[in-house]
C-alpha positions, 0 to 999 in steps of 0.5 A: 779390164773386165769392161772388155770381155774377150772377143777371140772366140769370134776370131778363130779361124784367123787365130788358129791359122796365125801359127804363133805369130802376134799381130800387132798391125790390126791398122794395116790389115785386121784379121777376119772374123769367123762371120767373115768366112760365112759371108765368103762362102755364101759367094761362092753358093750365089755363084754356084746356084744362080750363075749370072743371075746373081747380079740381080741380088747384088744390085737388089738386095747386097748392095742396098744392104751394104749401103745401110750399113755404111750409112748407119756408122756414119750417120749419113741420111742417104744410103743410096749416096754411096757407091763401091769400088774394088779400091780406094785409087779408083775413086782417086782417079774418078774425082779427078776425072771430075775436074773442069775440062780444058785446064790444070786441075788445081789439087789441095792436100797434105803431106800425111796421104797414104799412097792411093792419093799421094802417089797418084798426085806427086806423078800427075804434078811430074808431068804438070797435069795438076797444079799441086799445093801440099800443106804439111800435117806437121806441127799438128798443133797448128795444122787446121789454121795453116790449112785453112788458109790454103784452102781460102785459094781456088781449088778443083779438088781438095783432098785430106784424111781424117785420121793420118796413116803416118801418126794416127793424129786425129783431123779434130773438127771435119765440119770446120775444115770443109767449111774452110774451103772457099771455092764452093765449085772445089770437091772436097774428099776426106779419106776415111779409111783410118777411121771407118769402124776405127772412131766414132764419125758423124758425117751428118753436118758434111754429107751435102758438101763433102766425098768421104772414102773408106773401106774393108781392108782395116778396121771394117774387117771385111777384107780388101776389094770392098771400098766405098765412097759417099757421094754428095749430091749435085757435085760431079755428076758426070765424072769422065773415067766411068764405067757401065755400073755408073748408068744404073739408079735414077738417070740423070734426065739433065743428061738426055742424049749423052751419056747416062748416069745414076743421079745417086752415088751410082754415078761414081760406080766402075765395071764388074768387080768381085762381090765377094766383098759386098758379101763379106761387110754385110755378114761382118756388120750383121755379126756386130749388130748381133753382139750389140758392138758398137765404134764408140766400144771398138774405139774405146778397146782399142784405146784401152790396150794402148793405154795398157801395153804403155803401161808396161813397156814404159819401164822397160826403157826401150829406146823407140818404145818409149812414151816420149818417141810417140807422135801423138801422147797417150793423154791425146784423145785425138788419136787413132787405133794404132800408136805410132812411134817416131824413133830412127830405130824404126826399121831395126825395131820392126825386122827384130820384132818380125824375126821373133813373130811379132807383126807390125809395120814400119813407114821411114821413120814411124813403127805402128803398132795396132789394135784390133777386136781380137786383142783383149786389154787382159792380155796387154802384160803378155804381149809386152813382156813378149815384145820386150824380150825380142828387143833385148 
């Protein structure tokens, strides 16, 4: 446990504020880290002293640094392919605004799509403004040969996390299921949030083919209205539903004459939004810089505090709690920084666990459980004998 010294001092501020309570829902929402406050009042400083004139270090210098730091976890070549948002749904809505005019868009997804997309999908499908097909995530075993074979057929928009929201099932080889998509015209979005700053994600082989989403709100411990997209060059370079953001950067002179867009990832931007957020994830990745913390060493805490929590609660015995009711084993590598338990019991688990100030989440039939940077494995016994007692 030594391996993983104690990052809590980092988190005071959140912890002090948490007034006893646990929280275990680091996937839901991580709390911020002291850094984050520093980059939060730093806003309000620029607001204060440069009124308007902020924008221009908002678009000069905050968002250039932004970007690079997105760019480095990710490993993508280009930092300027990435655009913000104040949320994921945005950038939902504009790749669909970047389908064919004149015909129903053809959408490929899964079954396993948090709600930004899965809502928006299953209304649009209501009223046969897209032509929907959904592959279900389950068996895992066999999910990336079924969806590829549906995603041999002719697709606008092809759309499907890397990390599932509902399991914490693992997608295990991105390069080979955007490979599996044959309509070289379709655009390809991998949702990301699940896994930005969660595992270790190489999007070099892919950066040219496919969208990939993500954000602050989780394991980027920047908060929310802070979300990204990168964008690969040369596909939808005029989606319909834009905003004014979307002109800035190298025009596009193949558009002369109609409306102008940036040639880079710019060209998904929308309108003003809060930069308060841009705020936040740099003074958040310069923090982790400092302290030389890495995603492979995020990953691999959070694997260990799995790993020790099961340890503990195994004995125990807890119907719902159990090795067995997880949907993906502890001896899986292919999962996230959260254990998700599949058991009827879901939601009389949560509400128990919640009136004794333990803080998860429950989705239907799967309670999440997940862990952060300011959970430290030693504590693994503590926080299992507490979840324990509430149970009993």
């Amino acid at each position: 446990m030594s391996a993983f010294p104690s990052l809590k001092p980092h988190f005071s501020r959140s912890l002090a504020a948490t007034g006893g309570r646990l929280h275990l829902a680091a996937h839901s929402h991580h709390l911020w880290p002291d850094a984050s406050y520093d980059g939060h009042m730093a806003a309000w400083q620029d607001a204060a002293e440069h009124w308007d004139a902020k924008w221009a270090r908002v678009f000069g210098e905050l968002m250039p640094a932004a970007q690079r730091h997105v760019a480095a976890r990710l490993n993508l070549p280009d930092p300027a392919t990435i655009a913000f948002a104040p949320n994921t749904h945005d950038f939902v809505n504009r790749l669909l605004s970047a389908c064919p005019p004149g015909t129903t868009p053809r959408v490929l997804t899964t079954d396993a799509e948090f709600h930004s997309a899965a809502r928006q999908f299953a209304r649009l499908a209501e009223d046969g403004m897209i032509d929907l097909t959904i592959v279900p995530a389950r068996p895992f075993a066999t999910f990336m040969q079924r969806f590829a074979e549906a995603a041999g057929g002719r697709f606008d928009l092809v759309f499907v996390s890397h990390v599932l929201f509902n399991s914490g099932w693992v997608v295990p080889d991105l390069p080979a299921l955007v490979a599996s998509v044959a309509d070289p015209d379709a655009l390809v979005a991998i949702d990301g949030y699940h896994g930005f700053m969660a595992l270790p994600t190489d999007l070099a082989p892919i950066a040219a083919r496919a969208f990939y989403i993500a954000g602050g709100y989780k394991y980027a411990m920047a908060g929310e209205g802070i979300c990204f997209m990168h964008c690969p060059p040369g596909f939808a370079p005029a989606p319909r539903n834009t905003g004014w953001y979307a002109s800035f950067g190298s025009l596009n002179a193949a558009r002369s004459g109609g409306v102008p867009y940036g040639g880079d990832g710019s060209r998904f931007m929308g309108a003003t939004f809060d930069p308060s957020g841009l705020h936040r994830l740099n003074a958040v990745m310069a923090w982790l810089d400092g302290i030389g913390l890495g995603v492979e060493r995020i990953h691999a805490r959070a694997h260990a505090m799995q790993h020790a929590i099961m340890e503990r609660l195994a004995p125990a015995g807890i119907d719902g709690f159990r090795p067995a009711d997880l949907l993906v084993p502890l001896d899986d590598p292919g999962r996230g920084n959260f254990l998700a338990f599949d058991t009827p019991r879901a939601p009389a688990l949560h509400d128990m666990l919640r009136a004794s100030g333990i803080v998860t989440d429950v989705r239907g039939s799967v309670l999440r459980m997940g862990f952060g940077l300011y959970h430290d494995p030693g504590d693994a016994g503590a926080i299992a004998e507490r979840i324990i007692a509430a149970l009993r």
